[in-house]
N, C-alpha and C positions, 0 to 999 in steps of 0.2 A: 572453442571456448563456449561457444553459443550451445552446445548438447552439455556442458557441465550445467548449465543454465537451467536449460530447459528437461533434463533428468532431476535436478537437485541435486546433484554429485558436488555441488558447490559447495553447497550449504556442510553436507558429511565431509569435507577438506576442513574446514572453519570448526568443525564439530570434534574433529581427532585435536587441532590447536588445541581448544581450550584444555581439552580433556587431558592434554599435556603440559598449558600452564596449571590447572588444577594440581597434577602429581607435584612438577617443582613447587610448588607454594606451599604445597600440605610438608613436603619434604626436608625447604628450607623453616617451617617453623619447627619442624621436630628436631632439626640440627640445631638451629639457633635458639628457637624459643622466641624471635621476633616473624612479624607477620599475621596476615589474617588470622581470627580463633579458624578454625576448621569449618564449623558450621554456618559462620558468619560467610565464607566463603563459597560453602556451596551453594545455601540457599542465593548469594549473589550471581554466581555464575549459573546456576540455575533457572532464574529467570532468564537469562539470556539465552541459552542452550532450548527453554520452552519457546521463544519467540524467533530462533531462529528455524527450529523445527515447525513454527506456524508459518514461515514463509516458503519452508519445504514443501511444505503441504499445498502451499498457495500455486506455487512451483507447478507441481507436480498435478493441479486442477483434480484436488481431493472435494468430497462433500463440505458443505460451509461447516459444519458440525466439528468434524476432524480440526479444522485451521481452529474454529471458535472456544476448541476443547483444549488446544495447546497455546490459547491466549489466559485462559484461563488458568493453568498450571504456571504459565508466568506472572500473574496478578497472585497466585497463592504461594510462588515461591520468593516474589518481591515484596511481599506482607511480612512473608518468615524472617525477611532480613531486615525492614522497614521496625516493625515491633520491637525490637531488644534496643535499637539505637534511639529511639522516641524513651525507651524505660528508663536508659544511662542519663544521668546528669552532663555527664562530660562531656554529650554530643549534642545536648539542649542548648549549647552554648553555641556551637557551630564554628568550635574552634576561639571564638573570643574567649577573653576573662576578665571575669567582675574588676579587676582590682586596674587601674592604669599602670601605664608601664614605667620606669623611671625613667625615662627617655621621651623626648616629645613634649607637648603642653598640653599640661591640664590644668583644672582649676585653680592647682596650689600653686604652678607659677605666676614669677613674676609680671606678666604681661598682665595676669587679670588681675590681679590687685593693685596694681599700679594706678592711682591719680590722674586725670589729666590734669594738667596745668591751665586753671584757670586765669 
């Protein structure tokens, strides 16, 4: 285990994964039509795929330039995925929504307009 290691043969095991969740994922949305948009997905796994290739490198005692150049490709392919989801409203929200839910308390319950008894 320790030559997977010290080759970076580890990292190319981890590298064929994704590149196999990639196919099913592009595959299951083209069957289904749910799932990541495509692009959304690659530039995500993208940046992973470049920072796992910079610890390849790191691995493998490449020049600092090589590791610095595929950290780089991960900062510009997690910008690609970062930008569209900052443009969308629907992820500015982070998942909440403006409106309360009908379940739960808020304002318009009873609890806050209630009197104490003086």
């Amino acid at each position: 285990m320790a030559a997977w290691f010290a080759s970076g043969r580890i990292v190319d095991a981890i590298l064929v994964l994704v590149a196999i969740e990639a196919i099913v994922l592009i595959a299951l949305r083209h069957r289904t039509g749910r799932g990541p948009a495509p692009l959304a997905l690659l530039c995500n796994l993208g940046s992973g795929v470049a920072l796992m290739l910079a610890v390849r490198a790191a691995l493998v005692q490449a020049p600092w330039p090589v590791v610095a150049g595929w950290m780089l490709a991960s900062l510009v392919a997690h910008l690609g995925d970062l930008v569209p989801r900052l443009r969308s409203r629907e992820h500015l929200t982070l998942g909440r929504t403006a409106q309360a839910s009908a379940t739960g308390t808020s304002v318009s319950a009873g609890a806050f307009n209630a009197r104490p008894p003086s």
